[in-house]
N, C-alpha and C positions, 0 to 999 in steps of 0.2 A: 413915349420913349424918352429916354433919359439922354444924357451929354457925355460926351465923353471926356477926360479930365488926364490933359498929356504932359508932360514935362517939358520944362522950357528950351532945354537942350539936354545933347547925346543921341544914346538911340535908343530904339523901341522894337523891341522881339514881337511879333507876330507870328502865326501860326498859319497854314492853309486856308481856313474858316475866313480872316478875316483880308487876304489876297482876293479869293474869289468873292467878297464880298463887294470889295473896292473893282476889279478888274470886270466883274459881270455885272457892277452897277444894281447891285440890289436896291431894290423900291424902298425898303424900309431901312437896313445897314449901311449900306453907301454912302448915304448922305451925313449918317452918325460917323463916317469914318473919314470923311471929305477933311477935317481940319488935320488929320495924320497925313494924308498924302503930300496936301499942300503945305508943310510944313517941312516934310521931306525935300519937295520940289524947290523951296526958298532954302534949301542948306540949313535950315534949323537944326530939325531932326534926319537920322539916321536912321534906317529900315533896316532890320537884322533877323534873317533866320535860318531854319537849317537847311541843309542841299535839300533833304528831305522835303519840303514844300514846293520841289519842284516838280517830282514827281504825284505828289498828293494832287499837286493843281493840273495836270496835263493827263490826268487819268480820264475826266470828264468828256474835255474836248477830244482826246484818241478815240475814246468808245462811242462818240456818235458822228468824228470823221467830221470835225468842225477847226479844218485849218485856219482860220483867220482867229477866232480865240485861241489856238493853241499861241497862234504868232502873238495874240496880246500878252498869254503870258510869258513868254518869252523875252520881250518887249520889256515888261514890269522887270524884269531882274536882271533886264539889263541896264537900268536907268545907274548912273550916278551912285546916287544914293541908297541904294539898295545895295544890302553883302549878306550875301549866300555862305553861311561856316562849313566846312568839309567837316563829315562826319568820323570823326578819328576813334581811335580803338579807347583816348580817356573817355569821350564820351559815349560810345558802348559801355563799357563799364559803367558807368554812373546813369545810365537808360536803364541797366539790369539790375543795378541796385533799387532803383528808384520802382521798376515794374515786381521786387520781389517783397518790397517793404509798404508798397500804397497799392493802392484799387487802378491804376494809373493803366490805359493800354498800350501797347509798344510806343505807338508815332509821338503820344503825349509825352510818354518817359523820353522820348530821343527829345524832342522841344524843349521839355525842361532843363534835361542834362546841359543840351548844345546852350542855354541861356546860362544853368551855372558854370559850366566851364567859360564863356565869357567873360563871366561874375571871377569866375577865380584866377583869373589872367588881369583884373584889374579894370577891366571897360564898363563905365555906368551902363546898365542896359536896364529898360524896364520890359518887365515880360508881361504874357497873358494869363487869363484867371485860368486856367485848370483844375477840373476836379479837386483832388485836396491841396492843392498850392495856391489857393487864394487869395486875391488883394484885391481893393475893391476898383474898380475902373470905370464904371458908369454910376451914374446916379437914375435912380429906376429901379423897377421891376427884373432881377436877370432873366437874361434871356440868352439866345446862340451869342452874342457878341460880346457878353459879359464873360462866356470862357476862350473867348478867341482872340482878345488884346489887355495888354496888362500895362501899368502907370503906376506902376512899385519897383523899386529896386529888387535886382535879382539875388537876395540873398535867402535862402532857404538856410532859417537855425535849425540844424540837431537833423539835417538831411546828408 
């Protein structure tokens, strides 16, 4: 498995993928994502994503009636350091630009949008690899976590 490769400060757009990765303590990601949190935790970094990963992450724990992860992710977004973006009508728009012009499926195009409309309101934010909005974030082989956290500026040219 490869490293992951974070910025020294600001914040850091995450995706759903890479919440339940850290919160359900994956045997192989978790530990790849262990210097994100804890850098979160010491006010280094920022945790940024959309409302949207709150429902992507609380879908699991409802359908099999697993109150105490739901409470963890709950929990996760409500630390500190973590900011949940509301999903506003610019960023529908630039979700359905993005899902009419890439291979990109809805929640990805809202991810992206909610990171460029970050980007375009002026906040460093690095985001995750997705499908065609790539930057590279791990060193390794990609794999799931390679498209679920990103360590590039959120600036998409010619998007």
């Amino acid at each position: 498995m490869g490293t992951l490769t974070l910025p020294t400060s600001g914040s850091v757009y995450v995706d759903a993928n890479s919440v339940i990765y850290g919160v359900e303590k994956h045997p192989v990601y978790g530990p790849l994502l262990q210097p994100l949190w804890d850098a979160a935790t010491a006010k280094v970094l920022e945790i940024v994503s959309s409302e949207l990963v709150l429902m992507e992450t609380l879908i699991g724990p409802f359908k099999s009636g697993d109150k105490p992860l739901a409470s963890a992710y709950e929990a996760f977004f409500q630390q500190p350091q973590t900011r949940l973006i509301p999903i506003s009508h610019a960023i529908l728009r630039r979700a359905a630009q993005l899902r009419a012009t890439t291979k990109l499926k809805t929640p990805d195009a809202l991810h992206a949008a909610t990171g460029m409309e970050i980007a375009r309101q002026g906040a460093r934010v690095s985001r995750a690899r997705r499908s065609q909005l790539i930057a590279p974030t791990t060193e390794g082989p990609p794999g799931p976590l390679a498209s679920s956290v990103i360590a590039a500026e959120f600036l998409l040219a010619g998007r």
